[in-house]
C-alpha positions in Angstrom: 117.7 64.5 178.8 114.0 63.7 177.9 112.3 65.4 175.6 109.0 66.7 176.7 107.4 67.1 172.9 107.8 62.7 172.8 104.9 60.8 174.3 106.1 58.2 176.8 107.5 54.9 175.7 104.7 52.2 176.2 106.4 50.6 179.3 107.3 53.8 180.9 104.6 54.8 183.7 101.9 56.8 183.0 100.0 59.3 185.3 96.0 58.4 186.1 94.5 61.5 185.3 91.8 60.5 188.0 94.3 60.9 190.6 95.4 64.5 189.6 91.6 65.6 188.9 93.1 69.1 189.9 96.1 69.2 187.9 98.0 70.9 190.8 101.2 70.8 188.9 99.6 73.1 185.9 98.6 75.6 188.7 102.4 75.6 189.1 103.0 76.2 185.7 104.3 72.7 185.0 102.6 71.6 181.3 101.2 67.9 180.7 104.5 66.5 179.2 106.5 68.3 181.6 104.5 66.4 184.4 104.8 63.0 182.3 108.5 63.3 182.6 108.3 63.8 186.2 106.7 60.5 187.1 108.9 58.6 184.3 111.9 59.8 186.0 110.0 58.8 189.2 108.5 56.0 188.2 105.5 56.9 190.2 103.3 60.1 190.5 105.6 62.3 192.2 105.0 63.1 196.1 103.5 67.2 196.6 106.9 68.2 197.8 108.7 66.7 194.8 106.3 67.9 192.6 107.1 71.4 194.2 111.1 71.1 193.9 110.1 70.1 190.1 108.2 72.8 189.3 110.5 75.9 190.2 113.4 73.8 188.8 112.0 73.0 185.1 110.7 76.3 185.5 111.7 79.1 182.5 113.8 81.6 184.4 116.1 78.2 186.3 116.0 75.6 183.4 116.1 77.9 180.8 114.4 75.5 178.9 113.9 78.0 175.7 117.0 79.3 175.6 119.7 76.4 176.1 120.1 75.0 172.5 120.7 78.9 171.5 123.3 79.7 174.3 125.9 77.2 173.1 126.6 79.4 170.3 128.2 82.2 172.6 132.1 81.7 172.6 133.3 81.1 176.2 137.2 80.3 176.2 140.3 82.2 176.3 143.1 81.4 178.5 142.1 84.6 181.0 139.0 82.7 181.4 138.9 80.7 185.0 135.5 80.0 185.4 132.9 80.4 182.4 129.4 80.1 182.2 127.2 77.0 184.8 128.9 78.5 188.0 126.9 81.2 190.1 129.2 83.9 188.0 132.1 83.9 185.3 135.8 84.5 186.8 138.6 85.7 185.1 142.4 85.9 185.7 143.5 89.6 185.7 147.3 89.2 186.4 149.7 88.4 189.8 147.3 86.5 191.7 144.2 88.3 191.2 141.1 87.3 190.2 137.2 89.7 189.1 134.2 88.0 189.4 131.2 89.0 187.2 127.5 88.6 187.1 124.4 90.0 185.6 120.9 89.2 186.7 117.3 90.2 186.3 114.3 91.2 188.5 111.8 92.2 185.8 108.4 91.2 186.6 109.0 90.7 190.6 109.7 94.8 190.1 106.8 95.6 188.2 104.6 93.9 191.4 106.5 95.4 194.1 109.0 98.2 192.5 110.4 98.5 195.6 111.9 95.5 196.5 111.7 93.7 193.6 114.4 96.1 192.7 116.4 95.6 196.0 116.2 91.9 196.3 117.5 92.1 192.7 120.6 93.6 193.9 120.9 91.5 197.4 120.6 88.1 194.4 123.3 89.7 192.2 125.3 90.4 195.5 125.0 87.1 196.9 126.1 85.1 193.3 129.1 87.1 193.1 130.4 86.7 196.9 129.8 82.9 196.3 132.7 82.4 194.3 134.8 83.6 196.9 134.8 87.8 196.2 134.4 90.7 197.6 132.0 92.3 195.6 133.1 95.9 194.8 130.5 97.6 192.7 127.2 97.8 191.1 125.8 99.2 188.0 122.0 99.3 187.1 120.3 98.8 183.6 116.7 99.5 183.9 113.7 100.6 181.7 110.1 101.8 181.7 107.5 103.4 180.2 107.4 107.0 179.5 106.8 109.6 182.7 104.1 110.9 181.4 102.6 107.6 183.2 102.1 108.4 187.0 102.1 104.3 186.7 105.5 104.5 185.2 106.5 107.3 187.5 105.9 105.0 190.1 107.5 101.8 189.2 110.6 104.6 188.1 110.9 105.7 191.2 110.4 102.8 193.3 113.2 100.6 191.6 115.8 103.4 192.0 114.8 103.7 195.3 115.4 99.9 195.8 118.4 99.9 194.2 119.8 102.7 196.2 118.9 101.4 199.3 119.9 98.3 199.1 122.9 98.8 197.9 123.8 102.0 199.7 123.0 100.0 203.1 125.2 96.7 202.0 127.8 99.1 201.3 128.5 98.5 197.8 128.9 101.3 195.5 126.8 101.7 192.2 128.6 103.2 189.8 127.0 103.1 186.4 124.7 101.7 184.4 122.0 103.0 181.7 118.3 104.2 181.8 116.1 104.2 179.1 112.2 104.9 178.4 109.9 103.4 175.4 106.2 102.7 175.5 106.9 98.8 175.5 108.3 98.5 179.0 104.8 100.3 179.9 103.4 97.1 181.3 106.7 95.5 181.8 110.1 97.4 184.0 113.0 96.1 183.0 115.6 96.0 185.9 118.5 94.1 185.2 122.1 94.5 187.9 125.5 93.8 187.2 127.8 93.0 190.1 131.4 92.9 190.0 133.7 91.7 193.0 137.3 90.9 193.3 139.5 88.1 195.1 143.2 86.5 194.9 142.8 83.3 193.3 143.5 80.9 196.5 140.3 82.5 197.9 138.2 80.9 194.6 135.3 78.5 195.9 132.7 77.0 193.6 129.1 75.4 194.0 130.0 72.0 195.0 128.8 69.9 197.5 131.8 68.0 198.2 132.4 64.7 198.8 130.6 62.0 200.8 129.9 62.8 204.1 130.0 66.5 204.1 127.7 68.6 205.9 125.5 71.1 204.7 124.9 74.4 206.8 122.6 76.7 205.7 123.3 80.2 206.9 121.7 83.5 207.0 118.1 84.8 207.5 115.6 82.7 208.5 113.2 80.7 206.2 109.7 82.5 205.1 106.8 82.2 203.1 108.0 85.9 201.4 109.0 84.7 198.0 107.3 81.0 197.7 107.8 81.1 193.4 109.1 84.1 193.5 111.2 85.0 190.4 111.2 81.2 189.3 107.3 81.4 189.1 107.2 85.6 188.2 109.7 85.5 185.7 108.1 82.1 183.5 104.5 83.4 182.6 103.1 86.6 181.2 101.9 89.4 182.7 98.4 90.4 182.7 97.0 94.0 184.6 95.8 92.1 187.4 99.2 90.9 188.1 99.2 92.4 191.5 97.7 89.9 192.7 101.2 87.8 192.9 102.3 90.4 195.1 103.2 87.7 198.0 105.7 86.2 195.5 107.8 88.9 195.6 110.9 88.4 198.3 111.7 91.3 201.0 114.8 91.7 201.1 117.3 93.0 204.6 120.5 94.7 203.6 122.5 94.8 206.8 121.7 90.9 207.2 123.1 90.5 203.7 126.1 92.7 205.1 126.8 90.0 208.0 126.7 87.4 205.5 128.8 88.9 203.0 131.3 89.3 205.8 130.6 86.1 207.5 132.0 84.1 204.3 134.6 85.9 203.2 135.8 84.9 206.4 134.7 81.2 206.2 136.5 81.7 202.8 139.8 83.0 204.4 140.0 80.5 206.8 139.6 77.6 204.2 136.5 76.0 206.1 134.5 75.5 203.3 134.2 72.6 200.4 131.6 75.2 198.3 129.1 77.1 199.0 125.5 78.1 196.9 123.2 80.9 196.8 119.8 80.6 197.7 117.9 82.4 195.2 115.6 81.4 192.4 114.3 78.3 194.0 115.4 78.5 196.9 116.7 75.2 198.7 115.7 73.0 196.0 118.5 74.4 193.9 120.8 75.0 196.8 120.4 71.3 197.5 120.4 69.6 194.2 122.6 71.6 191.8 125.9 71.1 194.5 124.9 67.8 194.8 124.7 67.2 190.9 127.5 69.2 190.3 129.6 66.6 192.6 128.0 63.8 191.1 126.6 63.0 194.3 123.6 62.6 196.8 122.3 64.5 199.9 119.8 63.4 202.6 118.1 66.7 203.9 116.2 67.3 207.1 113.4 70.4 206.6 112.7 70.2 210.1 116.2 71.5 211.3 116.0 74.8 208.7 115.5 77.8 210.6 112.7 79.4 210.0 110.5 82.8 211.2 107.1 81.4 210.5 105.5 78.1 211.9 103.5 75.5 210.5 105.5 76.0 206.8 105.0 72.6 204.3 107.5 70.9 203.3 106.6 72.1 200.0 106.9 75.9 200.8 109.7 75.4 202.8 111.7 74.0 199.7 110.2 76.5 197.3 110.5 79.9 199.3 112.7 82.4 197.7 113.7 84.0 201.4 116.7 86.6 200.9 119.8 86.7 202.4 120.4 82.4 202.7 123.8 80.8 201.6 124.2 77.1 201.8 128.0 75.7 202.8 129.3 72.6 202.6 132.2 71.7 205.1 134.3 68.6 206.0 132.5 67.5 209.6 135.7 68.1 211.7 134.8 72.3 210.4 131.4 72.3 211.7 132.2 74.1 215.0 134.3 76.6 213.7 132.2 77.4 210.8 129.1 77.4 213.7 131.3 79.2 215.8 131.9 82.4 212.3 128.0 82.7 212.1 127.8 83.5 215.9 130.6 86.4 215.5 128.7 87.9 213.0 125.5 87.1 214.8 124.2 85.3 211.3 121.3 82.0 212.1 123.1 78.6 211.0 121.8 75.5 211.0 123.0 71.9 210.1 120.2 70.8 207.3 121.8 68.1 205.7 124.5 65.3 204.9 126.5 64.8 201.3 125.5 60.9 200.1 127.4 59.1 197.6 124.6 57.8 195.5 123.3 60.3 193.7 120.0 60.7 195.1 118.3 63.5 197.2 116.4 62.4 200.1 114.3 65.6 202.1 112.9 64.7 205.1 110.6 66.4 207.2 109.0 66.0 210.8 110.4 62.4 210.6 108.9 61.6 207.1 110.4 61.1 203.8 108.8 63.7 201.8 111.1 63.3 198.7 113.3 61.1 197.2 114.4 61.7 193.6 117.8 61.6 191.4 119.6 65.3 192.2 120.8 65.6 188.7 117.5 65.4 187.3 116.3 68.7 188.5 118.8 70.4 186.6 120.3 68.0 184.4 117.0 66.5 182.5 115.3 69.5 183.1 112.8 69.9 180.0 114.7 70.8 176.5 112.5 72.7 174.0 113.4 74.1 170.3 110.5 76.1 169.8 109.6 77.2 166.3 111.3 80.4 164.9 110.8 82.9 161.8 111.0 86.2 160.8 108.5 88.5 162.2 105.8 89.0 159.0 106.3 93.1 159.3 110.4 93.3 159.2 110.7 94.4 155.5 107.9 96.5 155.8 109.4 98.5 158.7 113.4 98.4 157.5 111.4 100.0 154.1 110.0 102.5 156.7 113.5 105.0 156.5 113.5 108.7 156.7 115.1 109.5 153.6 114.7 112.6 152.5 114.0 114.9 155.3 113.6 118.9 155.6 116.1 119.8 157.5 114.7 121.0 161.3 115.6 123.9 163.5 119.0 122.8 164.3 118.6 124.4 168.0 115.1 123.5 168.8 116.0 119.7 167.3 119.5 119.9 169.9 117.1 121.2 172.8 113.9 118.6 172.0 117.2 115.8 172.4 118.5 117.2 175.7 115.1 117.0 177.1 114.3 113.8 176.7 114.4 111.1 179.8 116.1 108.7 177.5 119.0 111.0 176.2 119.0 113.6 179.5 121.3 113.8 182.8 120.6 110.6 184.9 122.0 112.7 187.8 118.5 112.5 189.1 119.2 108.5 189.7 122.8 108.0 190.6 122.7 110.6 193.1 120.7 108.6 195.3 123.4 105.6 194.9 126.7 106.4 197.0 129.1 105.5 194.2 132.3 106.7 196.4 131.9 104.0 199.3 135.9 102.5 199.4 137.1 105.1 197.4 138.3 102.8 194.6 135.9 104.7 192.1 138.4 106.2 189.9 135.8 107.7 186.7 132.5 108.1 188.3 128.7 108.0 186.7 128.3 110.5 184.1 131.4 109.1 181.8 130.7 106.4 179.2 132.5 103.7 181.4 133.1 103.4 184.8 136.8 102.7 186.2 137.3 100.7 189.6 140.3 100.5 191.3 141.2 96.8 192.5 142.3 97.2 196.0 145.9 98.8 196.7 147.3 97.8 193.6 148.1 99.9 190.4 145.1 97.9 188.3 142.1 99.2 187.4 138.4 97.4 185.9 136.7 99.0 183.6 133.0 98.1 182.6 130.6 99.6 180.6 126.5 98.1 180.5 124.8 98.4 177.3 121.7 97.3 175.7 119.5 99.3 172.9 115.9 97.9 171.9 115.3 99.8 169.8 118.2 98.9 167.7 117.4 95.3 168.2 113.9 96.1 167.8 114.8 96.9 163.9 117.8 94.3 163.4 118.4 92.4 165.9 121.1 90.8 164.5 123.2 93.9 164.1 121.4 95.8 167.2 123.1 93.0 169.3 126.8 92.9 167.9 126.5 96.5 167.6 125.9 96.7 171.8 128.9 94.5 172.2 131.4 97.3 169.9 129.8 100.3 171.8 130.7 98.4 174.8 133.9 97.4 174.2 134.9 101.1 172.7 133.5 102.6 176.3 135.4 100.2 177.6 138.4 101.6 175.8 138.1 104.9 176.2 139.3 104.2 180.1 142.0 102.9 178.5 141.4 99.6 179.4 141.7 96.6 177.5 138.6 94.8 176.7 138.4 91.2 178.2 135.4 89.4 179.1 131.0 90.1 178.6 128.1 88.8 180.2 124.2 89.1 179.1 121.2 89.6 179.9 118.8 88.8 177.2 115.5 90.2 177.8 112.5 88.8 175.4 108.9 88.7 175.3 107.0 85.3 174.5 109.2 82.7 173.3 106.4 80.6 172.4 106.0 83.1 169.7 108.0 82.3 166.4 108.6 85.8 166.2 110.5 86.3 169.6 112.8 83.4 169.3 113.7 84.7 165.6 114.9 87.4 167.8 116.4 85.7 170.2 118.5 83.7 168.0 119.6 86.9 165.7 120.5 88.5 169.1 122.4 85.6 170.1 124.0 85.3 167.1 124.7 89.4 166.4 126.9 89.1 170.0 128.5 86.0 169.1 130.1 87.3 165.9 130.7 90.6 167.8 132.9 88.4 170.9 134.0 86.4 168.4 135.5 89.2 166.0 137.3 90.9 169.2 138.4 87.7 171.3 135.9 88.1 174.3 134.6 85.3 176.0 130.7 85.4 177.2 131.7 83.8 181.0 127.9 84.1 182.3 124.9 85.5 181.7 120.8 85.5 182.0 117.9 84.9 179.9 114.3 86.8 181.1 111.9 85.6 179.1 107.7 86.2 179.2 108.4 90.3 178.6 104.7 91.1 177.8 101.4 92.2 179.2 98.5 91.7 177.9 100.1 89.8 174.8 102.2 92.8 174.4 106.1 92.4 174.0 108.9 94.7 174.9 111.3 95.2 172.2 113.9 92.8 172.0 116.7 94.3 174.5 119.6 92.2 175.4 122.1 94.2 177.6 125.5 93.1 177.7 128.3 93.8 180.7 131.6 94.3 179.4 135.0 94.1 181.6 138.1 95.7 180.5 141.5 95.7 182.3 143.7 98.6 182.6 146.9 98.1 183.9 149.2 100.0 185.1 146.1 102.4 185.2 146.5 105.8 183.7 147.8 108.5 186.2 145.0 111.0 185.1 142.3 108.8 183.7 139.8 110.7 180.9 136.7 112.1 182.6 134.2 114.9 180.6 134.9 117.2 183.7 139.0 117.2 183.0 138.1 119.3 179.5 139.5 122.9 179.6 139.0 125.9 177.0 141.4 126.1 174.0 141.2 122.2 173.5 140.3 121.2 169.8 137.3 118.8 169.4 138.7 115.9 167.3 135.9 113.3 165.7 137.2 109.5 165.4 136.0 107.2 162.9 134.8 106.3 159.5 132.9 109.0 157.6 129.5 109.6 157.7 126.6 107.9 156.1 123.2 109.1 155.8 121.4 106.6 158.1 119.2 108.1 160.7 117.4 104.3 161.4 117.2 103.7 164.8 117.9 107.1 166.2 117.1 109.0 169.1 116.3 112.2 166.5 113.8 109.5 165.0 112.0 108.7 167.5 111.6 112.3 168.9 111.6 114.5 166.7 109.3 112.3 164.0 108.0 109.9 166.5 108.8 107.3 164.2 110.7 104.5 165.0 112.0 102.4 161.0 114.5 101.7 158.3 117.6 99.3 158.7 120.5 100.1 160.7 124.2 100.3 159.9 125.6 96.7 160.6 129.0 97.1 161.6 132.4 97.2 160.8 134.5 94.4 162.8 137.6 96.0 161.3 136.8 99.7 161.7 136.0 98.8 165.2 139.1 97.6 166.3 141.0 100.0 164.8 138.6 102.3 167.1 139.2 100.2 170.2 142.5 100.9 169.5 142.8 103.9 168.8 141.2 105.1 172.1 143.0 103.2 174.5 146.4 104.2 172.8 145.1 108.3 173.0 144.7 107.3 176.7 147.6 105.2 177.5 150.3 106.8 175.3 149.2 110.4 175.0 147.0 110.9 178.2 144.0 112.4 176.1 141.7 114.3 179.0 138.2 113.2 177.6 136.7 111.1 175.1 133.0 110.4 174.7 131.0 107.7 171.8 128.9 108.6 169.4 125.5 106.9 170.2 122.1 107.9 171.4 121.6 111.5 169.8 124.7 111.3 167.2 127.5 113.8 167.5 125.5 116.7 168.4 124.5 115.0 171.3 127.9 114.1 172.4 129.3 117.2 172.0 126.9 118.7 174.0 127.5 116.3 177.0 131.2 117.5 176.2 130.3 121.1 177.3 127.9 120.0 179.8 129.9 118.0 181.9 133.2 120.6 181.4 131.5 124.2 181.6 132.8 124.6 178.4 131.3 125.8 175.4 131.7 123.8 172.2 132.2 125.0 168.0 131.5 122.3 165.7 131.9 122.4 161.9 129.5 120.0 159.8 128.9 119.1 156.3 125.5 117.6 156.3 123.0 117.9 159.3 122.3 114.7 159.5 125.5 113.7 160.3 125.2 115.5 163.8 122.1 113.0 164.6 123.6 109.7 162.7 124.2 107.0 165.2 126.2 104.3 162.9 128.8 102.9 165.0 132.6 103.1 165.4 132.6 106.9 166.2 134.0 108.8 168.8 135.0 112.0 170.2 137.7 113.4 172.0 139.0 116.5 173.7 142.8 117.4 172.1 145.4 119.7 173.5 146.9 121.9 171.0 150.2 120.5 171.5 149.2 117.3 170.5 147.4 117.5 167.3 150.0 117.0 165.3 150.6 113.9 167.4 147.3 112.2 167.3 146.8 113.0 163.9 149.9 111.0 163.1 148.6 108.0 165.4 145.6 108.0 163.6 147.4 107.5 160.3 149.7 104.6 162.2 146.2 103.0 163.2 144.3 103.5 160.0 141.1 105.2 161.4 140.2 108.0 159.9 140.5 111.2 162.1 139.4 114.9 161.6 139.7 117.9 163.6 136.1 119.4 163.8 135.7 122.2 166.5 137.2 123.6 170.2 135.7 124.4 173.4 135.6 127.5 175.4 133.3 130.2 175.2 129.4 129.9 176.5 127.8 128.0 173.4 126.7 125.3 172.0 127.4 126.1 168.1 127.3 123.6 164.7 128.5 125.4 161.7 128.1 124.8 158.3 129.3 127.7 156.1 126.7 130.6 156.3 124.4 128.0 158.6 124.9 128.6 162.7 122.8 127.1 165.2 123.3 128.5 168.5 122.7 127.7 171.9 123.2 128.9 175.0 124.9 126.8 177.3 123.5 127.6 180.4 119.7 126.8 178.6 121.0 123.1 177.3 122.7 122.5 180.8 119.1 123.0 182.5 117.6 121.4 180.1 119.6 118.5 180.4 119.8 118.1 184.3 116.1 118.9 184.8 114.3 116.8 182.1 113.7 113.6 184.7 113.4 115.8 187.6 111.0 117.5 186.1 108.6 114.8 185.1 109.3 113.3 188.8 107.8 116.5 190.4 104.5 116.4 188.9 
């Protein structure tokens, strides 16, 4: 793999600089030693379609050229584990024959361009890498961000990603059922809309991205070829963002949901019928990754013909038509006896195809066009010797002076007016407002909808069950990164277990600003590192994942916010699985966890009620948090608790409210120091309790070793936290409005 920071050795060929007097191949974002490694590998000065198939290749968002030393540090093995990280999405083995695909991907800056369907075409991507390993993709869940909607700007780019979401996926016919929303000044200039997909299949169904063997065919099926998306997210998502970037708007794909439909439907039945050798998506990059990265993965060659690709546009380049990002385009490889019957699939679900290109032992990747070579360059060295960089790190000058920055001693507030300043704010409040527009019911296999901490998806007529929760925090990361990202993978795993499901696989997406900022990669590798320790502390494997990198505008970075995708399997699944609504009056309200410390760094009563965002988090407790995960799953499994809800954004007075929100039930809680109801240290969790079984899960506590407290009951028409003589009251109607009106509100104006 050449390193691009070396000069060239003195025999190697060098570039005349009179004969690029243009430097085209910086106006594709391709630096000087970047473009020196090209024509070594060449030999030459590469031809304009080569240069093209270079550039979005070796770009940041498909080389991930920043990022790759870092990544190796992610554990990625256990025996569930089928297919890890490298393939279009991480498999793993969830008992008698069946197999759940998982992905996560990113559509940042193509979303703050177009909101609308940067969003969707986000969601047709993730669709398309998951139904490429051979599933049937079975759910969706959103994890988005933006500015606050005090913005009409931000109200806009809001509203306009949901609205892509929804109706892309409501039209494919896949269900969204979860995710998270959050809202911070730093995604002002800079959406963050990252998509989880999760499908399903037995494992004889399993296909990967290979090209085959010599003489297969290539068929590339699906839409036709455009110029929508020429550098789309492979150009969008490697450079900063300035305010004029609506002027990329052309790079942005359009995206067609009931063609993505045929397609999905048009494979699976390829798939079925065993008429394929692999298949790739055609997404970032279009057919110069659909093309090479089989090819390489095979160890083999392919001669390609432009001229047979069809297309909806005439007079396209060679170079455009190898770089456009065109939705809803898979590229099969068959044996040559299949060809008609896999011709013959496409017709039935009246889906284009067109044989493009021939499997060559060799090694090299010849593309063709109107009778001319055009290209001709070693397939594995678009991905394979793609550029490697370790760009400098360090500690961001102004982190001691912020985690000095802690609210230590702190009047107490209004107890009330600090609850109802919480329930109305974007970040904390009801996300009704979004998932309503998502049909999360389509199958019927959605057994704990949106609303709960995790969802729970029922895998086809069996008794098993998927849990997955999606989590990310900047904020948190923002202050420690380290401990911000192992803390996201605990919270996941405990939401996980609080389905009752057994935690059992995660996938990222790491979301940075400028990694040619020490700063950023400092907290990239902390991040990195902080998740590691995390998977490695509860045996989950990282089986995928995605880096977005360039998060600024105007030399403005987000905060650091990596979001992680956790899977859990629950199986037999629980006959009444926990859900907030299944709470009834009389139960006790039991708190789960170690006790409290006074640490309000990093919490959502920080931020809003001081607008101050400082101090050092809690790091966490690997031991205290599987004695959490376990406790939770065994309160669901063994005891069938009706609800349970984490501790986290808004601290225990938040959660209890949510409690009594989602039940129509009031809630008592007893305290001992206010701040505890606004701490958000980790480990912590709530739960609805019969009577009858107190005495039980008291005792299971002591058998786990997590310490456990009975702190309140719900019924009534509060919201109540006591403290001796001290009662702060509300009503619960007045929260409940609050709570379900605070984005709707802001929407409106």
């Amino acid at each position: 793999m050449p390193d691009v920071s070396l000069a060239p050795e003195e025999d190697a060929f060098v570039p005349d600089p009179d004969a690029n007097r243009e430097a085209v191949y910086r106006l594709l974002g391709m630096s000087d030693d970047e473009y020196r490694s090209v024509c070594e590998i060449l030999g030459r000065e590469p031809r304009p379609a080569e240069l093209a198939m270079y550039s979005v290749m070796w770009s940041e968002h498909c080389s991930y050229k920043s990022s790759r030393s870092h990544l190796k540090r992610f554990p990625t093995d256990a025996p569930w584990v089928v297919v890890g990280p490298g393939e279009n999405a991480g498999v793993v083995d969830i008992g008698d024959g069946w197999l759940a695909a998982l992905r996560i991907e990113s559509h940042n800056h193509p979303s703050y361009v177009e909101p609308y369907q940067g969003a969707a075409t986000g969601v047709g991507g993730i669709l398309r890498d998951v139904f490429t390993m051979g599933a049937r993709p079975v759910a969706l869940w959103d994890q988005i961000r933006f500015g606050p909607l005090d913005q009409s700007k931000n109200r806009y780019l809001f509203g306009g990603v949901v609205a892509g979401i929804a109706g892309y996926g409501n039209a494919v016919g896949v269900p969204t059922v979860g995710g998270e929303v959050d809202f911070a000044e730093c995604y002002s200039g800079n959406p963050l809309v990252n998509v989880m997909c999760l499908g399903v299949l037995q494992r004889d169904q399993l296909v990967l991205g290979t090209a085959g063997t010599d003489g297969a065919v290539a068929i590339l099926l699906g839409r036709a070829t455009g110029r929508d998306g020429i550098g789309g997210a492979s150009v969008l998502a490697s450079a900063s963002f300035e305010e004029a970037s609506e002027a990329k708007r052309p790079s942005v794909q359009v995206g067609d949901p009931f063609e993505e439909k045929k397609l999905i439907e048009a494979c699976l039945e390829l798939y079925e019928k065993g008429l394929v050798l692999g298949v790739q998506d055609l997404g970032a990059a279009g057919l110069s990754c659909a093309t090479s990265e089989p090819a390489a993965r095979a160890g083999m060659g392919m001669d390609v013909d432009l001229s047979s690709v069809h297309v909806r546009e005439s007079g396209m380049s060679a170079p455009e038509l190898l770089m456009s990002e065109s939705q809803e385009r898979m590229m099969a490889f068959v044996d040559p006896s299949e060809v008609d019957e896999v011709l013959a699939v496409a017709r039935h679900w009246e889906i284009d195809a067109s044989v493009v290109g021939t499997v060559k032992a060799g090694g090299m990747l010849r593309v063709f066009h109107d009778g001319s070579l055009v290209a001709e360059l070693p397939a594995a060295s678009l991905s394979e010797d793609a550029p490697l960089y370790h760009r400098p790190l360090g500690e961001p000058h102004w982190m001691e002076d912020i985690w000095a920055k802690t609210l230590t001693f702190v009047i107490r507030p209004g107890l009330a007016e600090a609850l109802m300043k919480l329930l109305d704010d974007p970040s904390i409040a009801s996300k009704a407002w979004v998932y309503n527009q998502y049909d999360h019911m389509l199958f019927l296999n959605t057994v704990i909808p949106p609303g709960n901490d995790g969802s729970l998806i029922r895998v086809g007529n069996t008794n098993k069950a998927l849990a997955v929760s999606t989590d990310g925090n900047g904020r948190l990361c923002y202050l420690d990164p380290r401990r911000g990202g192992g803390r996201l993978v605990y919270e996941a795993a405990l939401n996980v277990a609080m389905t009752g499901a057994r935690p059992l696989a995660l996938v990222d997406n790491l979301n940075f600003g400028n990694p040619e900022k020490p700063e950023v990669m400092w907290q990239f590798r902390e991040s990195i590192e902080g998740i590691s320790e995390a998977c490695e502390r509860l045996g989950i494997p990282v089986v995928g994942g995605n880096v977005s990198f360039y998060n600024e505008t105007d030399g403005v970075d987000i905060y650091p916010t990596p979001v992680v995708g956790l899977l859990g399997l629950v199986d037999p699944m629980p006959e009444s699985p926990p859900r907030l609504d299944r709470i009834e009056e009389g139960m006790s309200l039991w708190r789960f966890g170690p006790e409290w410390a006074i640490n309000l760094a990093g919490s959502a009563f920080e931020k809003i009620t001081f607008a101050h965002v400082g101090g050092r988090p809690s790091a966490p407790d690997p031991t205290m948090a599987k004695a959490c995960i376990e406790m939770a799953t065994r309160l669901v499994n063994e005891l069938g608790i009706p609800a349970l809800h984490d501790i986290s954004d808004g601290g225990m007075a938040i959660a209890a409210s949510e409690m009594a929100i989602g039940s129509g039930q009031g809630v008592r809680l007893e305290f001992t120091d206010w701040r505890h109801l606004f701490s958000e240290d980790p480990h912590r969790f709530l739960a609805a309790v019969p009577d009858e079984l107190s005495e039980t899960v008291g005792a299971l506590a002591v058998e786990v070793g997590i310490p456990a407290a009975r702190i309140g009951s719900f019924g009534g028409d509060e919201i109540a936290f006591e403290q001796g003589g001290i009662r702060a009251v509300v009503a619960l109607d007045a929260a409940t409005e609050t709570y379900k009106n605070a984005i709707p509100h802001r929407m409106s104006h």
